[in-house]
C-alpha positions in Angstrom: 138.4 102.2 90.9 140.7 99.3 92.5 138.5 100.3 95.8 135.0 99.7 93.9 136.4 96.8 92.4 137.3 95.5 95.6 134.0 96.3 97.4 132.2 94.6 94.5 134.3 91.4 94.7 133.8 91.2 99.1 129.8 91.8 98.4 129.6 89.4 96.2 131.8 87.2 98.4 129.6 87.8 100.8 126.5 86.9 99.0 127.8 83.7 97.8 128.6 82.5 101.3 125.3 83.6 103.1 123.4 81.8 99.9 125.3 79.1 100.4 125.1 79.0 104.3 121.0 79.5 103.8 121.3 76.7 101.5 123.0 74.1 103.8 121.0 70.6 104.6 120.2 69.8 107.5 120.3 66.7 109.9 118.0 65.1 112.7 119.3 65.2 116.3 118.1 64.0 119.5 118.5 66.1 122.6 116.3 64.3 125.5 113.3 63.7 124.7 113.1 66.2 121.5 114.4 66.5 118.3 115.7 69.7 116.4 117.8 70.1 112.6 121.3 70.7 112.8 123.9 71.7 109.5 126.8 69.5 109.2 128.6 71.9 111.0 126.7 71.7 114.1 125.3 74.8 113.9 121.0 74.7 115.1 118.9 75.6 112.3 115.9 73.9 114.5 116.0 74.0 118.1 114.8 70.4 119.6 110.9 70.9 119.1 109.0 67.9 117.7 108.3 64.4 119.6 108.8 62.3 116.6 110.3 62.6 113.6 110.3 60.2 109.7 112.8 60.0 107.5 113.2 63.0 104.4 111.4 61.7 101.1 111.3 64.4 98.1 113.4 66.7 100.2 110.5 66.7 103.1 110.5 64.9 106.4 107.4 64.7 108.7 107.3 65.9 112.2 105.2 65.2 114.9 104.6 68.2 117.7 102.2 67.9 120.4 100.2 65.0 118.1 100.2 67.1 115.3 102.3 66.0 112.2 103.3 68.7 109.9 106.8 68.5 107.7 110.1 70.9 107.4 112.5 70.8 104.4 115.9 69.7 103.8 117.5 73.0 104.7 115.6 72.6 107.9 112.5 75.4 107.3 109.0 74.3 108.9 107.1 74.5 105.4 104.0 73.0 106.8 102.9 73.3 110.5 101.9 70.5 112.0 98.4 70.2 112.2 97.2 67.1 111.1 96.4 63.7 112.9 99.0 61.4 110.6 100.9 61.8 107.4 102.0 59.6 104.5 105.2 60.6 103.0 105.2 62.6 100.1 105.1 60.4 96.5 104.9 62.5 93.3 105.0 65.7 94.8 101.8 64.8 97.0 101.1 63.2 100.5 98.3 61.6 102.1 97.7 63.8 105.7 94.5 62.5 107.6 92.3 65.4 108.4 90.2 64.5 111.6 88.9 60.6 110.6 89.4 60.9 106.9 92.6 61.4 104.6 92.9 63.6 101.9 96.2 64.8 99.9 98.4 68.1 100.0 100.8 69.5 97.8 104.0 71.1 99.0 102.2 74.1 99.6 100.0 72.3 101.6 97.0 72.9 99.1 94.3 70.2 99.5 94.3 68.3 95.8 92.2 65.5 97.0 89.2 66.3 99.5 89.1 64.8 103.3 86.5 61.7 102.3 88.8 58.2 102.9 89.7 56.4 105.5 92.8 55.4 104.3 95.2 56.3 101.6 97.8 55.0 99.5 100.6 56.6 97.7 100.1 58.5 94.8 101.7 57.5 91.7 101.3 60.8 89.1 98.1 59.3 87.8 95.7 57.7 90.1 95.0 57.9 94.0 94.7 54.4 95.7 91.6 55.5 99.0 89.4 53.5 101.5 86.2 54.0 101.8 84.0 51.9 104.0 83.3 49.3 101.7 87.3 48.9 100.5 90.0 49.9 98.3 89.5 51.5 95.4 90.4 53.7 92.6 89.9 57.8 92.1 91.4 59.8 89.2 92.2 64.0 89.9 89.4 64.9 89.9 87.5 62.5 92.6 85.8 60.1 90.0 85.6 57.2 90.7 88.0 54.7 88.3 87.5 51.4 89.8 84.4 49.5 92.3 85.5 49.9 96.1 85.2 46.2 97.2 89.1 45.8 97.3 90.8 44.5 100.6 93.7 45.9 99.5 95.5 47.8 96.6 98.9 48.7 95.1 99.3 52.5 92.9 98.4 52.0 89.0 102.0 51.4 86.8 101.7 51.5 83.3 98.0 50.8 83.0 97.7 47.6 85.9 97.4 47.2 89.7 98.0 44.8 92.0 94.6 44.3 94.1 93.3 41.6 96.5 89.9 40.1 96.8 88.5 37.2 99.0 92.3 36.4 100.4 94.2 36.4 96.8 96.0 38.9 94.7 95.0 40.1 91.4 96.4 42.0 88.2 93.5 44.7 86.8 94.1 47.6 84.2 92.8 50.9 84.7 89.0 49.6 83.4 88.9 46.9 85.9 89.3 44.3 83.6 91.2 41.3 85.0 94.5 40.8 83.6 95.9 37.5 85.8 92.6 36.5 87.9 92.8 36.4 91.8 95.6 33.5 92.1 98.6 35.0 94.2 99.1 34.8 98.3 100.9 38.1 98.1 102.5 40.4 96.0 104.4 43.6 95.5 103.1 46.6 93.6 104.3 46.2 89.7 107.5 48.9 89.0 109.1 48.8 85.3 106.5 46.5 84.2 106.6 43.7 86.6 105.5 42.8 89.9 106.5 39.9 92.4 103.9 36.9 93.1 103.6 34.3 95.8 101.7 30.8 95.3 102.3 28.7 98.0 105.7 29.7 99.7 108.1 30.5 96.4 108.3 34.1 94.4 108.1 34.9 90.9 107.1 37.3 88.5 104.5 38.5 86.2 104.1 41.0 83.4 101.6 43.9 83.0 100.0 40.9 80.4 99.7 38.6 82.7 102.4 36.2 81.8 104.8 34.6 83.9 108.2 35.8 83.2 110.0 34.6 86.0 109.2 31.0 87.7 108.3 30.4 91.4 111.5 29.6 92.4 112.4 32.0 95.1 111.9 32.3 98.8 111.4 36.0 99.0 111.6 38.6 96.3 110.8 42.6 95.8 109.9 45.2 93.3 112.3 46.0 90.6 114.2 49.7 90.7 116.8 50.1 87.9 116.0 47.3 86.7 117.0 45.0 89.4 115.0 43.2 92.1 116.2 41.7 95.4 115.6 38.1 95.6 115.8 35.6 98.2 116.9 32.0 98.4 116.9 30.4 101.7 118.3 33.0 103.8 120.4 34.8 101.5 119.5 37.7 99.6 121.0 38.6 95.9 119.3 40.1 92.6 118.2 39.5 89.4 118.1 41.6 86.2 114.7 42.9 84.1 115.2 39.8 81.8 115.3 37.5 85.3 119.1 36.5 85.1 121.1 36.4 88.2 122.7 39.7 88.7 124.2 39.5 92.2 124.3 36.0 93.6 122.4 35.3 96.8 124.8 36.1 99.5 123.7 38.8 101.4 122.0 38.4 105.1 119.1 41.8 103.2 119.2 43.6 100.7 116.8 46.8 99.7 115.1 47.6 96.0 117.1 49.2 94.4 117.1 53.0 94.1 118.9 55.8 91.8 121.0 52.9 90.6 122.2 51.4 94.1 120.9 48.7 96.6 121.1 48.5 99.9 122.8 45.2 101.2 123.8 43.8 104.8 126.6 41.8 104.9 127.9 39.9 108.7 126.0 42.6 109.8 127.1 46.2 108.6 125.6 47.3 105.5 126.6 48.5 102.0 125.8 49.3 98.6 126.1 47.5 95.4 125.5 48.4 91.7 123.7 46.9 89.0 126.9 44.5 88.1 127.4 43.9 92.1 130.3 45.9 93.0 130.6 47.5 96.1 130.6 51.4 96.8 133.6 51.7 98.6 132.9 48.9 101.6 130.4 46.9 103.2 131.0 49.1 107.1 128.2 50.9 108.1 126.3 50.6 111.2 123.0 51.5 109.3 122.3 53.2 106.2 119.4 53.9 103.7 118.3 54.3 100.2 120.0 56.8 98.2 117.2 59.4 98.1 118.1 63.0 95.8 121.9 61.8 95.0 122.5 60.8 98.7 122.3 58.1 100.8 122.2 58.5 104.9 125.1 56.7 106.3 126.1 55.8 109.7 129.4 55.0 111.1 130.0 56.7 114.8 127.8 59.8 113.3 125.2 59.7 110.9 126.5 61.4 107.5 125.8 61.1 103.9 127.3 58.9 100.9 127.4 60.3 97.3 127.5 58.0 94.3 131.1 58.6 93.5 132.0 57.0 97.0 132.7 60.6 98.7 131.2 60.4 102.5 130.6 63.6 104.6 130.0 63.2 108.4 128.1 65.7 110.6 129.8 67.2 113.8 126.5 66.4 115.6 125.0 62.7 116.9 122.1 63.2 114.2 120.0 60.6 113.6 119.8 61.0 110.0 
């Protein structure tokens, strides 16, 4: 009995290990001119095979072999060969991948949701797909109708009902019938997120609401969209945030900082970069030689080695010169 009990105990040991070895993430590295996917540990889960590589988004990073993109998952399995011409990232679950001349969208199983007709796509926001046809930007719902006129020189996903478009040189709110919500005013703007979007008139940054109104004057010199509730702003060369309700968050005193993302933003700070939270303290230091966005609870780090950082502050490093 004490033997089986035993054996039991080793097999499922065993099991747990090899499941959680199988389950390892993986990191980019550069070996001459290729790159492969490495564990933390060093050990090659991908032997250096693709020319180019992007960044993981939804736990999938695109790869590029012989001028063929494809993508491979975080735990460094090719999921989708690469076969197509160019990719978008995936947004939503779903990426843009340009078939021949003409984009359509996948899913992660790399079923085609969207048929091979535009020449350009945007990212797809859960409801409506932002394409190019030959005429301009426009507006198609899941099943290919048409939602908006094509005449559009360029457009910004659908949030909450309104899009940023332009037209003739100046930006535009519309809702999802077309209808005009702000009239084309704006030099430039950012796609609206939690209800608002950054306008430019002139050379200063505000805000508008999904109604139209301005919420938050012209009075910066740069400005982004907002991401738990916070959006980077700019005055003169120094980069802070502001709060949904447009009060000063984070004074201006960073050299950049990123839109925020799972409830951190990237700042740069006498040249290393760091993370802040919505009341603007730092996670752990301002020290890194590059870092990005926390993406699925983790944010790539870089110190000698590329590594991750985890909302409580905990850092892992890889063995490996990864480059993410």
């Amino acid at each position: 009995m004490k033997k089986y009990i035993f054996l039991t105990f080793f097999a499922l040991t065993l099991l747990s290990t090899l499941s959680s070895y199988a389950q390892q993430e993986v990191m980019a590295q550069r070996r001459g001119n290729l790159y492969g996917f490495y564990s933390f540990d060093g050990e090659e889960m991908i032997a250096p095979t693709y020319n180019t590589i992007k960044g993981f988004s939804e736990g999938y990073a695109a790869v590029q072999l012989n001028g063929k993109w494809g993508f491979v998952d975080k735990y460094g399995n090719e999921v989708i060969r690469p076969k197509y011409v160019s990719v978008h990232n995936f947004n939503n679950g779903l990426a843009a991948v340009r078939i021949y001349d003409k984009y359509s969208y996948i899913n992660k199983d790399d079923s085609v949701v969207i048929s091979a007709n535009y020449i350009d796509a945007g990212p797809y926001n859960g409801g409506s797909f932002p394409v190019k046809k030959e005429t301009g930007w426009g507006f198609v719902d899941k099943t290919e109708k048409a939602i908006t006129d094509f005449k559009y020189e360029a457009a910004t996903p659908f949030e909450g009902g309104v899009a940023m478009v332009k037209l003739n040189g100046k930006w535009g709110a519309i809702d999802i019938g077309e209808k005009e919500i702000t009239g084309f005013i704006y030099d430039d703007a950012t796609e609206f997120s939690q209800g608002l979007a950054a306008v430019k008139k002139g050379d200063k940054w505000g805000f508008v609401n999904a109604e139209g109104q301005q919420v938050v004057d012209f009075m910066y010199d740069g400005a982004g969209k907002f991401g738990s509730n916070m959006a980077p702003v700019r005055k003169e060369d120094k980069w802070g945030y502001i709060d949904i309700k447009g009060k000063v968050a984070v004074p201006t005193e960073y050299e950049a900082a990123s839109p925020f993302s799972e409830g951190f933003g990237l700042v740069k700070q006498d040249g290393k970069f760091g993370f802040v939270n919505p009341q603007g303290k730092v996670l752990g230091k301002i020290k890194y030689k590059a870092a990005k966005d926390f993406n699925g609870g983790k944010a790539h780090i870089k110190l000698k080695k590329w590594g991750y950082l985890e909302p409580s502050g905990k850092e892992y490093f890889s063995r490996v010169n990864s480059q993410f």
